[in-house]
C-alpha positions as CSV (number, residue, x, y, z in Angstrom):
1,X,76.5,-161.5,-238.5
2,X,76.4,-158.4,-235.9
3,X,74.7,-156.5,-238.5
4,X,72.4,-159.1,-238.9
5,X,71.4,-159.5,-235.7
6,X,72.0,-155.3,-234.8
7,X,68.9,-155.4,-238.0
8,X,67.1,-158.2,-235.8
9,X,67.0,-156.2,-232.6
10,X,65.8,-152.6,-234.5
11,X,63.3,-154.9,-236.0
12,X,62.1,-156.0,-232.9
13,X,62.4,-152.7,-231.0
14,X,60.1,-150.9,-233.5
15,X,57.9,-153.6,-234.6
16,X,54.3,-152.0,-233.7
17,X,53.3,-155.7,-232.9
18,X,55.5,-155.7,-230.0
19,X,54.6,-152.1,-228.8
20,X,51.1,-152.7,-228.8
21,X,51.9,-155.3,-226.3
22,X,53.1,-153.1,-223.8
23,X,50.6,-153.8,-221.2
24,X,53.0,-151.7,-218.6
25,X,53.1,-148.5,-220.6
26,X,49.1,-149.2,-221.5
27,X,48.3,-149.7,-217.6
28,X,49.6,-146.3,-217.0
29,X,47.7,-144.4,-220.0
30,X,44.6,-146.2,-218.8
31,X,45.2,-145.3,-215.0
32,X,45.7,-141.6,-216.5
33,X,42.3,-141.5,-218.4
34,X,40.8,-142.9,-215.2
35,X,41.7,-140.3,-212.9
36,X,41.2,-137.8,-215.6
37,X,37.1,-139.4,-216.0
38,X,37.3,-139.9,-211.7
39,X,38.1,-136.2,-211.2
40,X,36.0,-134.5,-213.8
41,X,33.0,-136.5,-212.9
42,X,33.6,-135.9,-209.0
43,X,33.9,-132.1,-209.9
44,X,30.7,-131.7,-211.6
45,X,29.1,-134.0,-208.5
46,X,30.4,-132.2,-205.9
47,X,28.9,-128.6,-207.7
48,X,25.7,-130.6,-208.1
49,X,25.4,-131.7,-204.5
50,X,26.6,-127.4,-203.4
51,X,24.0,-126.0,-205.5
52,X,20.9,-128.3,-205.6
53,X,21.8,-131.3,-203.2
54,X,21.6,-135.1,-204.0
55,X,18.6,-134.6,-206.9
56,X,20.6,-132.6,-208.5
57,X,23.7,-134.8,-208.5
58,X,21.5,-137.3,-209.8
59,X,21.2,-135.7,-213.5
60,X,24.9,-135.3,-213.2
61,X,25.1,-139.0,-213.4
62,X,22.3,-139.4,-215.6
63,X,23.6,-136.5,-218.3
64,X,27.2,-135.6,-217.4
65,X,29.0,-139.0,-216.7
66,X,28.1,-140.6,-220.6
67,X,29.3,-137.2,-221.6
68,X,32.8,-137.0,-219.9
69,X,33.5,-140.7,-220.5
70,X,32.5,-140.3,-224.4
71,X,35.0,-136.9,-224.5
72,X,37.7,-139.3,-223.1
73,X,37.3,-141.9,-225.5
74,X,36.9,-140.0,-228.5
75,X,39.9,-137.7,-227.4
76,X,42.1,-141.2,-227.6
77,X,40.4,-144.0,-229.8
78,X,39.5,-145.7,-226.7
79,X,36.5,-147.0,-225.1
80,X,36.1,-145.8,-221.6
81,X,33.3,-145.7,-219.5
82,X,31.9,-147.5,-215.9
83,X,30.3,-150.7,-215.5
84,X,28.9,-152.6,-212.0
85,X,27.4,-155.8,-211.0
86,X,25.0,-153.9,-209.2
87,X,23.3,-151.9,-212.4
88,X,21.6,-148.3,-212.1
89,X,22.3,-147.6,-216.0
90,X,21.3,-150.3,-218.0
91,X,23.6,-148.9,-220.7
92,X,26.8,-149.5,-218.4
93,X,26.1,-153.1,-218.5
94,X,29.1,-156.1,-217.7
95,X,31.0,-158.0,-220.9
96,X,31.6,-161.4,-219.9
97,X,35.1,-160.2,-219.4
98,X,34.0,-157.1,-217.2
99,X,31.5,-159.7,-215.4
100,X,34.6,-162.0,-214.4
101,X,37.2,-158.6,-213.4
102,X,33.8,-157.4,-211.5
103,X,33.7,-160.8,-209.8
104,X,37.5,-161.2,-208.7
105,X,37.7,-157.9,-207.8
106,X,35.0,-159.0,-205.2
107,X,37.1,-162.2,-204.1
108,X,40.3,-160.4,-203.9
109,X,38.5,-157.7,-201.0
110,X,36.5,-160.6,-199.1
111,X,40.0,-162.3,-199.4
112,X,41.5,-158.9,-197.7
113,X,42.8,-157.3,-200.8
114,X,42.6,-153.4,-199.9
115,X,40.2,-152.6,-202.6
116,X,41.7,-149.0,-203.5
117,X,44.6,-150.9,-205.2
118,X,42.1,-153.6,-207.0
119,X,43.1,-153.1,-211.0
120,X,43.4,-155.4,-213.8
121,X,45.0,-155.5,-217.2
122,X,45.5,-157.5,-219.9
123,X,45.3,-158.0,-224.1
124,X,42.4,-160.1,-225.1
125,X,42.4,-161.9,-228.4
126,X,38.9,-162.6,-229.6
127,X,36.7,-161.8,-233.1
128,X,39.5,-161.2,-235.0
129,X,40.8,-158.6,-233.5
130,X,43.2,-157.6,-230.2
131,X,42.4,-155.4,-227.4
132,X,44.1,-154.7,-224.2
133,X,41.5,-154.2,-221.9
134,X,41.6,-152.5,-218.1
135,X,39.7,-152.2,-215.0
136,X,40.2,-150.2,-211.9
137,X,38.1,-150.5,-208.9
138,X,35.5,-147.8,-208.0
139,X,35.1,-147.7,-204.3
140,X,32.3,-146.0,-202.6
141,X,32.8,-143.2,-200.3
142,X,30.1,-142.2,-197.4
143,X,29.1,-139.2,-199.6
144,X,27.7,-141.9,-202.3
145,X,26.1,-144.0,-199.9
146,X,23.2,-141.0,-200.4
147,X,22.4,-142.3,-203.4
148,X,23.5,-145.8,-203.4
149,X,23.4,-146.8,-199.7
150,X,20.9,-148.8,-197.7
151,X,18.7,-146.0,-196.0
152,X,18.3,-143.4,-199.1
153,X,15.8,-140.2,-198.3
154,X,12.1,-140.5,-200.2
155,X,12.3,-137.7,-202.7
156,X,16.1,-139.2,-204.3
157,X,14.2,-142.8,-204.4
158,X,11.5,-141.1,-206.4
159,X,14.0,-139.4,-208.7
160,X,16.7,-142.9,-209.2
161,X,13.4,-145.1,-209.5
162,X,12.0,-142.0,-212.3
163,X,15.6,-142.0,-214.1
164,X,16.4,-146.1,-213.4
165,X,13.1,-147.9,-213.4
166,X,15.3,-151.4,-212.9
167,X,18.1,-150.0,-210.3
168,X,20.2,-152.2,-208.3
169,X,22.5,-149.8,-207.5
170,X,21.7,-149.6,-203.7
171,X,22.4,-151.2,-200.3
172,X,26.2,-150.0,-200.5
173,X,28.2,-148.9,-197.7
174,X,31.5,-147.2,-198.0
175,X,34.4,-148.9,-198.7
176,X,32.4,-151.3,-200.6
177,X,33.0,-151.9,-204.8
178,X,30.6,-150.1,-206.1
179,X,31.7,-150.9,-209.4
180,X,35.0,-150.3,-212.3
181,X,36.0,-148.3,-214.5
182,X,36.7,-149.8,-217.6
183,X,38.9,-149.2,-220.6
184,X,39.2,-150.5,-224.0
185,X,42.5,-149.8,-226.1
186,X,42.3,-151.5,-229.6
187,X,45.4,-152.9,-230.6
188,X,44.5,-154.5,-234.3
């Protein structure tokens, strides 16, 4: 009988049903790849913005952003990339999942969540298939509010409404959710 259930147990242990399930260990890769995407991204901004100012940060987040979020998710299998419920990329648009993360996220600060800790995971079952899916919270920060805040100079509006013909992306102040990164991690 202890062998039997000693058997059991291993069974259990290394059953790759029960390790995909590991939404701790998951939550911690994904926050990982996020800060890895954050930091590369704000690195080739912040060069942008020394050496040509807020036009030239502009392309970075035109060209550069797909690019660094489509090295991290070939690099692991995953999807990763940034989404919003106020657009500038079309391409970045909500799931109906993202849409309803996007939405709490927005509750849990007007309820007086403190936004830099805003992050959800969880394993969605749908289309035959698993995935355990994450969000993390991007907050906007004064330097951003040069692009997406209320009072943006002429000559960047002519460049975001060139690049983003139907931008919503505006009207931000800091320390409001400008949007989450997002994370996909097939399981099946």
């Amino acid at each position: 009988m202890r062998v039997f259930l000693a058997v059991l147990v291993l069974l259990v242990v290394l059953n790759p049903a029960f390790a995909d399930d590991d939404v701790a260990a998951r939550t911690a890769a994904s926050r990982d790849v996020i800060k890895s995407f954050a930091g590369a991204l704000k690195e080739q901004l912040s060069l942008a913005m020394a050496d040509g100012g807020p036009v030239a940060a502009i392309e970075v987040c035109n060209l550069a952003a797909p690019g660094i979020a489509q090295a991290e998710s070939s690099a692991r299998g995953w999807q990763v990339g940034r989404t919003s419920l106020k657009l500038r990329n079309p391409d970045n648009a909500p799931d109906a999942w993202e849409m309803a993360v996007l939405q709490d996220f927005e509750a849990r600060k007007a309820a007086g969540a403190d936004p830099k800790t805003l992050d959800h995971a969880e394993i969605v079952a749908g289309d035959g298939h698993r995935d355990f899916r994450y969000m993390k919270a991007i907050i906007t920060q004064e330097v951003c509010t040069t692009c997406h805040g209320s009072s943006i100079a002429p000559e960047i509006v002519a460049q975001l409404d060139a690049l983003y013909p139907g931008d919503q992306a505006r009207g931000f102040a800091a320390g409001d959710i400008r949007g989450a990164f997002t994370i996909v991690q097939p399981l099946e």
